[in-house]
C-alpha positions as CSV (number, residue, x, y, z in Angstrom):
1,X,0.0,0.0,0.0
2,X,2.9,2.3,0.1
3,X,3.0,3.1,-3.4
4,X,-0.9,3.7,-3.2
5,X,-2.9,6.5,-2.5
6,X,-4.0,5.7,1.0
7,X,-7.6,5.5,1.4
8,X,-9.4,7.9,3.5
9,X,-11.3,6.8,6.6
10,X,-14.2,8.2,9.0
11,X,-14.4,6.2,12.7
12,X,-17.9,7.0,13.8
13,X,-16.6,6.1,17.9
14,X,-13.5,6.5,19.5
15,X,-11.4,2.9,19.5
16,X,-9.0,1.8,21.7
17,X,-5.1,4.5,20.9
18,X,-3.4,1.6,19.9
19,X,-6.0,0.5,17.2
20,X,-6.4,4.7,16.2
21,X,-2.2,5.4,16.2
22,X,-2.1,2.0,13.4
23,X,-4.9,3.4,11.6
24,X,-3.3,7.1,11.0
25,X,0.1,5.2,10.2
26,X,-1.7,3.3,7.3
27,X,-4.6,5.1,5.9
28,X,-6.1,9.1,6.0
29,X,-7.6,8.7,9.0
30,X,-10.3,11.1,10.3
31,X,-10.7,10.1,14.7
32,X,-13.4,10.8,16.8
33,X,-12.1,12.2,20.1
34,X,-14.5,13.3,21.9
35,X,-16.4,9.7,21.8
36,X,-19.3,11.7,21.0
37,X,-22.2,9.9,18.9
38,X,-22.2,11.0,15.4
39,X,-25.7,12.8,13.7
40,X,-27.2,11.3,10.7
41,X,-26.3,14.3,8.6
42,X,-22.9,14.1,10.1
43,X,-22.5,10.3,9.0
44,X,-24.1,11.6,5.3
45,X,-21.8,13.9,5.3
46,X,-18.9,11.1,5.8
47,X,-20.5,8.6,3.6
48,X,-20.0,11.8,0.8
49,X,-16.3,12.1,1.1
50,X,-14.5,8.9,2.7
51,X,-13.6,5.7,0.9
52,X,-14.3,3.8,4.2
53,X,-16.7,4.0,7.0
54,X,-16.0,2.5,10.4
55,X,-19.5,2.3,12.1
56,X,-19.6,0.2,15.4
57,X,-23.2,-0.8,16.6
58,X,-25.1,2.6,17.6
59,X,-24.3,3.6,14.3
60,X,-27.4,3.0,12.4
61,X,-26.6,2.9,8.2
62,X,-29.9,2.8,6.8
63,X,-31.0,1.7,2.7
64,X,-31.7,6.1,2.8
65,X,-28.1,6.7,4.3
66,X,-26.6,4.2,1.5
67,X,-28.0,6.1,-1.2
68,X,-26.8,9.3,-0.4
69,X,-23.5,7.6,-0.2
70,X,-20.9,9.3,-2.5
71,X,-19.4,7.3,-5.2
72,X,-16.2,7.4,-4.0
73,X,-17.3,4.4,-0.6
74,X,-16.2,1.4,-1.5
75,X,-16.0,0.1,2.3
76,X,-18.0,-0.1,5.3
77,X,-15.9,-2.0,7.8
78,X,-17.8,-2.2,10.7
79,X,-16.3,-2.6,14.4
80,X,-18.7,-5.3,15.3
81,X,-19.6,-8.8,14.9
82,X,-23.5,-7.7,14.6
83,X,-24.5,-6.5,11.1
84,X,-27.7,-5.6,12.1
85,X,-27.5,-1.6,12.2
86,X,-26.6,-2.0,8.6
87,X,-28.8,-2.8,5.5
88,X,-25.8,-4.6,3.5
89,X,-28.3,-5.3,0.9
90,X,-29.0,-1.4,0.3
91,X,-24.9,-1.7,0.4
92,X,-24.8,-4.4,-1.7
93,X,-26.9,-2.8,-4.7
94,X,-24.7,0.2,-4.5
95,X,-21.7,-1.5,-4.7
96,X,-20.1,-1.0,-1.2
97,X,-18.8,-3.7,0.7
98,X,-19.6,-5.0,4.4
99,X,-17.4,-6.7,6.6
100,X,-17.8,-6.8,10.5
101,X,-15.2,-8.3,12.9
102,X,-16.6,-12.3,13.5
103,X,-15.2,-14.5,16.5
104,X,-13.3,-12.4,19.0
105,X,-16.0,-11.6,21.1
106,X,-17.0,-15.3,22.1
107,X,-15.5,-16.0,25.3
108,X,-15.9,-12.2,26.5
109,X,-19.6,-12.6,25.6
110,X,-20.0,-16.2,27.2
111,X,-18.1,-15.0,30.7
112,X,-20.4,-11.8,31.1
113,X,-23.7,-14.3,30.1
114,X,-22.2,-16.8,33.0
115,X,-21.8,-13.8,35.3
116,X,-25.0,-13.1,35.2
117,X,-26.7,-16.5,35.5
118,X,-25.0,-16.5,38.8
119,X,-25.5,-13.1,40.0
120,X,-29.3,-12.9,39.4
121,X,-30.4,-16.5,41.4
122,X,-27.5,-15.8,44.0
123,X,-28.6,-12.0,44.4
124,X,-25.2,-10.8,44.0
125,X,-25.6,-6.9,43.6
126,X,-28.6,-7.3,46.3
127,X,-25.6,-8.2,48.4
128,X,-22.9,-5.8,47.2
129,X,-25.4,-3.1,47.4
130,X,-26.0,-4.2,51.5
131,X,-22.0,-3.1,52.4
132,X,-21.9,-0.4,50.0
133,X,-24.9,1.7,51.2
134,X,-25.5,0.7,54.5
135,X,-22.3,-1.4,56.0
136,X,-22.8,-0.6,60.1
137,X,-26.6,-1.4,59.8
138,X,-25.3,-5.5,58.2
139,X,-25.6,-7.8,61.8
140,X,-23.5,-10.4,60.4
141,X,-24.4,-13.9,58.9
142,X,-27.8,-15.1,59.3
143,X,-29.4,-18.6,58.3
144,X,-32.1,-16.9,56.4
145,X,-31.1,-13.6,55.1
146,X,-30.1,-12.8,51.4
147,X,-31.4,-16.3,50.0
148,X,-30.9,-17.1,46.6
149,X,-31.4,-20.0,44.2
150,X,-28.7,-22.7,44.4
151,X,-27.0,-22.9,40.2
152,X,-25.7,-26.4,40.4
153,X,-28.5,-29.1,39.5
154,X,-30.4,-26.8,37.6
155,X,-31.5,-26.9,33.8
156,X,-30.4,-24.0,31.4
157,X,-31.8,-23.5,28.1
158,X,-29.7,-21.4,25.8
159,X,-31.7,-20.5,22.6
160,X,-29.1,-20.1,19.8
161,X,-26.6,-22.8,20.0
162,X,-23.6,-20.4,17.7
163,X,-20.3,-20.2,19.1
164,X,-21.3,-18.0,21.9
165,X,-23.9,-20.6,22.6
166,X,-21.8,-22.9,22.7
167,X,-19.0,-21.4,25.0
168,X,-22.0,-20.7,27.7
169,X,-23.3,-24.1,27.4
170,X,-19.6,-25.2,28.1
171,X,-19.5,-23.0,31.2
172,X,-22.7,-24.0,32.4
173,X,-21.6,-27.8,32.7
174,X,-18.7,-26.7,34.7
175,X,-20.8,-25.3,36.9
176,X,-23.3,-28.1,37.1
177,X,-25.9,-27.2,35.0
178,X,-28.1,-29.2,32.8
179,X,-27.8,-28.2,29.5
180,X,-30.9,-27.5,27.1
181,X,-30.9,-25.8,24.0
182,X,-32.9,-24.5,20.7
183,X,-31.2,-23.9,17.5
184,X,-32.4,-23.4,14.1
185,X,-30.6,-26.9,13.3
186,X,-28.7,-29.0,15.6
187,X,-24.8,-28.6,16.7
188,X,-22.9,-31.7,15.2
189,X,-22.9,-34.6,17.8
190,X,-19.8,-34.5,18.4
191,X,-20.3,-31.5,20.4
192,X,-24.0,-32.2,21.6
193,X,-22.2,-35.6,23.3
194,X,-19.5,-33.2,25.0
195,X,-22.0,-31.1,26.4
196,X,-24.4,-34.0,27.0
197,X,-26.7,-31.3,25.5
198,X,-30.9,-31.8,25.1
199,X,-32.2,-30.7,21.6
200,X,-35.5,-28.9,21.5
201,X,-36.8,-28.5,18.1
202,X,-39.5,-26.7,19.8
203,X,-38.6,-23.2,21.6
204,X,-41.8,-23.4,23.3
205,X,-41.4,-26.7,25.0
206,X,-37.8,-26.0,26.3
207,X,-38.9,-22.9,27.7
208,X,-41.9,-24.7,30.1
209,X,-39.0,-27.1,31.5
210,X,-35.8,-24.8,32.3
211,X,-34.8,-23.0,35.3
212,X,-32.3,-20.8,33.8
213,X,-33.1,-19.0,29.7
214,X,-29.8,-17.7,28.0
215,X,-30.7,-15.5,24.8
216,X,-27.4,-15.7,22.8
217,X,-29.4,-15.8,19.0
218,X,-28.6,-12.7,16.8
219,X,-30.8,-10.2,15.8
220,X,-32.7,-10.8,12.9
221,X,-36.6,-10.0,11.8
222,X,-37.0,-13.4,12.7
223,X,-36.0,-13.2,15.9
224,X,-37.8,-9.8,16.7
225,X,-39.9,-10.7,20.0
226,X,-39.1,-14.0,19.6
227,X,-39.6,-14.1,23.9
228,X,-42.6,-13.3,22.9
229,X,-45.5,-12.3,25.8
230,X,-47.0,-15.7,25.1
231,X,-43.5,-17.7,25.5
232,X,-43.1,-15.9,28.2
233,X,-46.0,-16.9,30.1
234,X,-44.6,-20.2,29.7
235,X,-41.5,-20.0,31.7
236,X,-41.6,-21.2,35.1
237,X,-42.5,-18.7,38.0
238,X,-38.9,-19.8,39.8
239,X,-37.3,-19.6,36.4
240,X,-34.6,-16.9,34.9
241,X,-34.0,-15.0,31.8
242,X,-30.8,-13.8,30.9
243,X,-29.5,-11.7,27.8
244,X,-26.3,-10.6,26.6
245,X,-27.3,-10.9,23.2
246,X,-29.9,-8.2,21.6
247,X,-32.7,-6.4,23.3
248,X,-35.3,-6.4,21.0
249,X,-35.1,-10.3,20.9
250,X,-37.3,-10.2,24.1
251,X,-40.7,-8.3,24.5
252,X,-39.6,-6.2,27.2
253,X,-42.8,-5.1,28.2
254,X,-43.9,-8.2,28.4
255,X,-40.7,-9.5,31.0
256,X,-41.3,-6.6,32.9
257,X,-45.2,-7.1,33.3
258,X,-44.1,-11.1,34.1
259,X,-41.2,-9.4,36.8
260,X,-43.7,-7.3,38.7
261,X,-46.1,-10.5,38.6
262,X,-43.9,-13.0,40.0
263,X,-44.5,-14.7,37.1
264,X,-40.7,-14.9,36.2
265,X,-38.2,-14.9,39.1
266,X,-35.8,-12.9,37.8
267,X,-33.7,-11.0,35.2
268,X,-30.4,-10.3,33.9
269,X,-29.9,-8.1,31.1
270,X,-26.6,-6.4,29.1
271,X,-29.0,-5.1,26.6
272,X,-32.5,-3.2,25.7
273,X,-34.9,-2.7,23.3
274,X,-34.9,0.8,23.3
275,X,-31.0,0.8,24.1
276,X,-29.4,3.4,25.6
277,X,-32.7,4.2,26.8
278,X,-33.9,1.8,29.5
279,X,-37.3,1.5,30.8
280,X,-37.6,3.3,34.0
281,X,-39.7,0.4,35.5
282,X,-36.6,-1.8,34.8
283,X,-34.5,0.7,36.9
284,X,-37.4,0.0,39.8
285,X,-37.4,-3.9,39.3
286,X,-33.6,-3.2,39.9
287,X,-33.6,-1.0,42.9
288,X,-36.0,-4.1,44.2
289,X,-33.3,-6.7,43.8
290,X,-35.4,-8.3,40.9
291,X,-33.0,-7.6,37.8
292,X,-29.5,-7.2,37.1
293,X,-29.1,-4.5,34.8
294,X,-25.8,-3.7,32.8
295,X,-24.9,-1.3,30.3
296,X,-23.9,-2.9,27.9
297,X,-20.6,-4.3,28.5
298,X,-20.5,-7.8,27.8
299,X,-17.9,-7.7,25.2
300,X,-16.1,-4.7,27.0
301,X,-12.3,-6.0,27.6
302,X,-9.5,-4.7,26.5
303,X,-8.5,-7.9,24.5
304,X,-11.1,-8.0,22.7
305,X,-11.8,-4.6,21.6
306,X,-7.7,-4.8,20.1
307,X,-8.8,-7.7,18.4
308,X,-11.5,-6.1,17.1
309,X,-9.2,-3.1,15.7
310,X,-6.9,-5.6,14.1
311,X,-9.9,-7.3,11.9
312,X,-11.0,-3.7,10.9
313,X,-7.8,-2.8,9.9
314,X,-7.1,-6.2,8.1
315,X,-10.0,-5.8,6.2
316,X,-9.6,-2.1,4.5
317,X,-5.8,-4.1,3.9
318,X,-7.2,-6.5,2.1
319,X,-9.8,-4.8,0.3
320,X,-7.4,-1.8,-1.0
321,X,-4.5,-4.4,-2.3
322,X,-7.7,-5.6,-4.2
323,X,-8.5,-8.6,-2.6
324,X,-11.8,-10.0,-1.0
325,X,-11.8,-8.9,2.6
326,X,-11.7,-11.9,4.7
327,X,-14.7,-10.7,7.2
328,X,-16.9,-9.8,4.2
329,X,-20.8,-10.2,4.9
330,X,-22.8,-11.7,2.1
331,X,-26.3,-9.6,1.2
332,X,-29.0,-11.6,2.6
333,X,-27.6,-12.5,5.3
334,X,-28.8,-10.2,8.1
């Protein structure tokens, strides 16, 4: 690429300094410093003048954004795994690739899923919260005070059996759990036998007979509201729901109408439907020890957001010595 004009590139977010200071030494790099999240008009604007866009998630690229796209895009290299905040078909018919940043995020995603199947039936913020706020008013250890819901013997269901699936269903079995899951086709048996994993081809049936619900599908418009009000009401009233994956994957009016009625014992969410906005009776289901809420920061390590960088930065490579990028997302497939 030395010999080559280098391509010019807008980062919608602030990345890690390490992944930015690469970026400037290899292409026209345009940085956003101030973190802060970029207009429409503004990202337009970029779309009118850069050969690349870097997008993360909160960056929605609409089929109306694409087509006010200036000729000159060839490249939107999204720092995600997620593709969809970005209507790669619209991309597609305009000529622009898509390529995201696939399979570093795994075993960030499945620990922070993990954490929170333990924290919500233990009632670990509940108890963090106690010394925190109100340390000289705890009495010490009492046989029945701060109960929770013992994790080993219990069944989880984790609908979408992918590779973060899969990494929570291996964690799960260390920690005693039963593994269920629902999948649109079954993992190979090879993998099924290590887990000693139960198949459900029906979401509805799993749901009625686990103690523990692990959303780790992506989001699709098949999967909007797929924890639908109706599947909902058939989860057990001592039974958990826990997402790290998307928040409109769950009808969160619905959870929260189940949370208030006992008829769910419990939450853990990473993600909204509304995100960053979350429902204020959410933040009152938390402040009654019914939900762990957090913002967003399941794949939040360091590691993970450098190796995100990295598979941004290989792709624009690739693409600009003229070769396929080797994250690139196929049209039709989000």
């Amino acid at each position: 690429m030395s010999n080559k004009k280098r391509p010019s590139v807008y980062l919608t977010r602030k990345l890690p300094d390490m992944v930015e200071t690469r970026m400037r030494e290899l292409f026209d790099a345009e940085l956003n410093i101030d973190d802060a999240q970029r207009s429409e008009s503004e990202l337009v604007a970029a779309m009118q003048t850069a050969d690349v866009l870097v997008p993360t998630v909160t960056d929605r690229i609409t089929a109306a954004m694409i087509e006010k796209a200036g000729p000159q895009l060839k490249l939107i290299a999204s720092f995600s795994n997620g593709i969809d905040h970005i209507d790669v078909d619209a991309a597609a018919q305009k000529g622009i690739t898509v390529t995201n940043t696939p399979n570093v995020l795994t075993e960030d995603s499945a620990d922070m899923t993990m954490a929170l199947v333990l924290a919500v039936p233990r009632r670990l913020v509940e108890g963090t919260r106690v010394l925190a706020n109100n340390a000289d008013e705890w009495g010490g250890w009492s046989p029945t005070w701060m109960l929770g819901r013992r994790i080993s013997g219990k069944r989880i269901g984790i609908v979408g059996m992918g590779r973060i699936g899969t990494a929570v269903a291996r964690r799960a079995k260390a920690f005693g759990l039963s593994i269920h899951y629902h999948n649109r086709h079954r993992v190979n048996p090879a993998t099924e036998a290590e887990l000693e994993a139960t198949y459900w081809d029906s979401l509805d049936q799993m749901l009625a007979r686990v103690d523990i619900v692990s959303i780790n599908c992506p989001s699709t418009p098949a999967t909007y509201h797929l924890i639908s009000a109706r599947r909902l009401a058939l989860m057990q009233p001592t039974s958990y729901i826990v997402n790290t994956a998307r928040g409109d994957i769950i009808d969160e009016a619905a959870m929260i109408q189940c949370l208030r009625d006992g008829k769910i014992a419990g939450a853990g969410l990473d993600v909204y439907e509304n995100e960053p906005a979350v429902n204020p009776k959410l933040i009152k289901l938390a402040r009654e020890g019914k939900v762990v809420l957090l913002p967003h920061m399941g794949s939040a390590t360091i590691e993970g957001r450098m190796d995100m960088g990295d598979k941004v930065i290989i792709n624009i490579r690739t693409y600009f010595d003229g070769h396929r990028p080797p994250n690139r997302v196929l049209p039709g497939k989000n």
